[in-house]
C-alpha atoms as an extended CHARMM CRD file, in Angstrom:
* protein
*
        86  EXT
         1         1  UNK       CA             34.0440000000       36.6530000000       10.7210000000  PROA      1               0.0000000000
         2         2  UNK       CA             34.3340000000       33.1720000000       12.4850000000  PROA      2               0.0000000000
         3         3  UNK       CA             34.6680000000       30.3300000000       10.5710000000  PROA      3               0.0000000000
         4         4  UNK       CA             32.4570000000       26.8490000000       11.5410000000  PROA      4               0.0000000000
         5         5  UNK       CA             33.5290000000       23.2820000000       10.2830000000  PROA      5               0.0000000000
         6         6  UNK       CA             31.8480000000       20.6580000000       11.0500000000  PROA      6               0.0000000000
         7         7  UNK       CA             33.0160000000       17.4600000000       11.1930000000  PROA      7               0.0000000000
         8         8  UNK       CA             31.6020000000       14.7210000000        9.0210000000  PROA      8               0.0000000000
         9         9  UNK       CA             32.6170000000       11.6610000000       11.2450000000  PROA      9               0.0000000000
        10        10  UNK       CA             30.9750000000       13.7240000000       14.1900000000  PROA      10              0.0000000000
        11        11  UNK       CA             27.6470000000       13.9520000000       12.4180000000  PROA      11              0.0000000000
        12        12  UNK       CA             27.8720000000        9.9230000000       11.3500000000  PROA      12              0.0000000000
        13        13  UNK       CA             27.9030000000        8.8690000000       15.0180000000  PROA      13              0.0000000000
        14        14  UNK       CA             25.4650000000       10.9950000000       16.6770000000  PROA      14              0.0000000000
        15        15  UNK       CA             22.1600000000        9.2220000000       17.9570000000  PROA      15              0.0000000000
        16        16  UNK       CA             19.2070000000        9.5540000000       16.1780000000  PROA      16              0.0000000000
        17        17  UNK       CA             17.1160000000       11.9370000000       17.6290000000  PROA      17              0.0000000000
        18        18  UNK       CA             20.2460000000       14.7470000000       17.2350000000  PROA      18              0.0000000000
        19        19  UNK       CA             19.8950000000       14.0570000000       13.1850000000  PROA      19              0.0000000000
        20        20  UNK       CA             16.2700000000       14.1460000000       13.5700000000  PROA      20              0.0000000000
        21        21  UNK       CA             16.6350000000       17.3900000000       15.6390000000  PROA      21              0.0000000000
        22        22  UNK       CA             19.1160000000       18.9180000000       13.2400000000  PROA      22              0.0000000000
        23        23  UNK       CA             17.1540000000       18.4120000000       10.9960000000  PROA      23              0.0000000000
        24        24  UNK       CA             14.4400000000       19.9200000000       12.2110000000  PROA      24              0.0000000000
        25        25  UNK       CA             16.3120000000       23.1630000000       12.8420000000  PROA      25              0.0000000000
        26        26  UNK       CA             17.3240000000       23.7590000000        9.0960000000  PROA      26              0.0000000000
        27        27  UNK       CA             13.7960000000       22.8850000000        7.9870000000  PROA      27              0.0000000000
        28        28  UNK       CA             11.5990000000       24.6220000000       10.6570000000  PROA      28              0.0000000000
        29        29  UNK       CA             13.9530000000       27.1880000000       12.7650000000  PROA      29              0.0000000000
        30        30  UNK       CA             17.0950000000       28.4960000000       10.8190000000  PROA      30              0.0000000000
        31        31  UNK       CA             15.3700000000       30.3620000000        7.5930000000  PROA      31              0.0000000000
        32        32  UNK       CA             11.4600000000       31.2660000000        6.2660000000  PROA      32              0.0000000000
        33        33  UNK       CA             11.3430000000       27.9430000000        3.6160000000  PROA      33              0.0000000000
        34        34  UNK       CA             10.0360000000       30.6140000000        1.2540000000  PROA      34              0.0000000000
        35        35  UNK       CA             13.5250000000       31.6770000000        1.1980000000  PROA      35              0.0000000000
        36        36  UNK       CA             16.0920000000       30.7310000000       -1.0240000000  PROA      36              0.0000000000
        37        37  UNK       CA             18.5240000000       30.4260000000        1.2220000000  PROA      37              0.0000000000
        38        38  UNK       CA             16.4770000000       27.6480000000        3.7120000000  PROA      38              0.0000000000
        39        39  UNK       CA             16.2030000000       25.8760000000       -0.0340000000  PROA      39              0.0000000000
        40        40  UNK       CA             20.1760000000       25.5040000000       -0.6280000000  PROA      40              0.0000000000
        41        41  UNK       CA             20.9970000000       25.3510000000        3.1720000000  PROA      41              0.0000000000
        42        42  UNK       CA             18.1890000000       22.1640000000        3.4130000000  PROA      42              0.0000000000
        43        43  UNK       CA             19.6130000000       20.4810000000        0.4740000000  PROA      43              0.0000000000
        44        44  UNK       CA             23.2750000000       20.7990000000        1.3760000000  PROA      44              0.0000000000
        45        45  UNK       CA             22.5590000000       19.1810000000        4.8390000000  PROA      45              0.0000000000
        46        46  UNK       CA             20.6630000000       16.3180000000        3.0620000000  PROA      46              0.0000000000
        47        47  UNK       CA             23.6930000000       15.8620000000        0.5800000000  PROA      47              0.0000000000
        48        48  UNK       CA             26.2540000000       15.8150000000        3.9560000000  PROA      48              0.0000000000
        49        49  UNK       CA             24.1930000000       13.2840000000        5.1050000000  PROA      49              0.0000000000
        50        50  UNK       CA             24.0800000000       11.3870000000        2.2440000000  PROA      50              0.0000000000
        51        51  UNK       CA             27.4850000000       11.5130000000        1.3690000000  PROA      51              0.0000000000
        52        52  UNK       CA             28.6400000000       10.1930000000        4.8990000000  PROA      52              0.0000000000
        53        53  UNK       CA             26.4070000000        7.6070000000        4.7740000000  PROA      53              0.0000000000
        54        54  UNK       CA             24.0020000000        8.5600000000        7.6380000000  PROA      54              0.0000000000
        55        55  UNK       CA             21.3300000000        6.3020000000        8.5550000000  PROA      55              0.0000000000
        56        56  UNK       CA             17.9660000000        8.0550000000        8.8530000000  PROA      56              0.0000000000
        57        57  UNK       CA             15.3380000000        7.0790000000       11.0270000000  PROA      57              0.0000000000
        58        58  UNK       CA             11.6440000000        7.0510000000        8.9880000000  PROA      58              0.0000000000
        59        59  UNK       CA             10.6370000000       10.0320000000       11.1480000000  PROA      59              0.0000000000
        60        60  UNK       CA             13.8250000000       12.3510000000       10.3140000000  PROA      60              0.0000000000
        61        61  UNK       CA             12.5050000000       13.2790000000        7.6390000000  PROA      61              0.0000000000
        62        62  UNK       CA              8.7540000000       14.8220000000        9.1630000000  PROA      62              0.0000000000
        63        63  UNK       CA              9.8140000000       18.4230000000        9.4730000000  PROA      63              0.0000000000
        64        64  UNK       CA             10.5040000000       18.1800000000        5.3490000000  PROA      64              0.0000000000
        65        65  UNK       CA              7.0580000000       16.5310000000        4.9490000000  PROA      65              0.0000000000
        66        66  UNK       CA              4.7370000000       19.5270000000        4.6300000000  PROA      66              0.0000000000
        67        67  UNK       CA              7.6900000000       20.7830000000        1.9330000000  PROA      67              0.0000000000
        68        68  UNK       CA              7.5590000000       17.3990000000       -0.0410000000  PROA      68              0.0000000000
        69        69  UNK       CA              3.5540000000       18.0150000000       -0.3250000000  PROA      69              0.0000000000
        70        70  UNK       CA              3.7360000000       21.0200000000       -1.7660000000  PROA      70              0.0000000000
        71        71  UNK       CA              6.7230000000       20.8000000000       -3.9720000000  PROA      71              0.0000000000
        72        72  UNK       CA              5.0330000000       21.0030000000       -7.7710000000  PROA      72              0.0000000000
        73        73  UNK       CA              3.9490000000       24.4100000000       -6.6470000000  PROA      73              0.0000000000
        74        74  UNK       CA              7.4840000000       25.5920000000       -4.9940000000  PROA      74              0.0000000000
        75        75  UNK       CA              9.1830000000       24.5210000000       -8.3860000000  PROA      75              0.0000000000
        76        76  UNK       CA              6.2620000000       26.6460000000      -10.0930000000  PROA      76              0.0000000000
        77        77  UNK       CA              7.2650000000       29.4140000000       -7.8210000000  PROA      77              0.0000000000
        78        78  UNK       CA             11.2020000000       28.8610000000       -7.9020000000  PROA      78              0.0000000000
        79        79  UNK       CA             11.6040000000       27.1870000000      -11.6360000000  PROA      79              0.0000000000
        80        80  UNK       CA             15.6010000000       28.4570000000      -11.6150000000  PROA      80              0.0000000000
        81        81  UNK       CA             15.9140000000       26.6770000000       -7.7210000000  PROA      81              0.0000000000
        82        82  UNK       CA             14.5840000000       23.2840000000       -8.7140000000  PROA      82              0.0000000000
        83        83  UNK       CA             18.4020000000       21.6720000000       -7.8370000000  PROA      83              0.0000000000
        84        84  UNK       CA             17.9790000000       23.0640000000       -4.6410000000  PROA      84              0.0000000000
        85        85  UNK       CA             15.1000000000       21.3910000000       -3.5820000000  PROA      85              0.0000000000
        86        86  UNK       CA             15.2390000000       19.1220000000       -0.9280000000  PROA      86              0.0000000000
C-alpha cells in the first residue's frame, strides 16, 4: 500500500485552471456521484481548499453545478450523508 500526501502550500499556488481541473476530476472522473464515497471525497477537497485559503475562479465550481441543482433530492436519497455534501 503506497501512501500519497499532498502538499497544502502546493495546491495554494497552482494556476487556476489546475484547481478548476482538479476539481473537475473528483466531481466528474474519480467516483459515480451516486456513490458515497465521490460524496466524502468531494467535500474533503472543498474543505482543503477552504482551509488553505484557495482562491476560486467563478467557473471552478461548474463540474459541482448539476450536483448543487439537484441536492434536496440527494439529501432525500442520502438523509445520514447530508455533512458530506458538497
Amino acid at each position: 500500500m503506497s501512501i500519497n500526501v499532498i502538499s497544502l502550500f502546493r495546491c495554494q499556488s497552482q494556476r487556476a485552471h489546475d484547481r478548476g481541473a482538479l476539481l473537475h476530476g473528483f466531481a466528474k472522473i474519480c467516483r459515480n456521484p451516486n456513490d458515497v464515497f465521490w460524496l466524502k471525497e468531494n467535500a474533503e477537497l472543498l474543505n482543503i481548499l477552504e482551509c488553505s485559503a484557495s482562491t476560486l475562479d467563478s467557473d471552478d465550481l461548474n463540474a459541482h453545478e448539476q450536483i448543487y441543482d439537484n441536492l434536496p433530492k440527494r439529501l432525500a436519497f442520502f438523509p445520514q450523508y447530508y455533512r458530506f455534501l458538497p
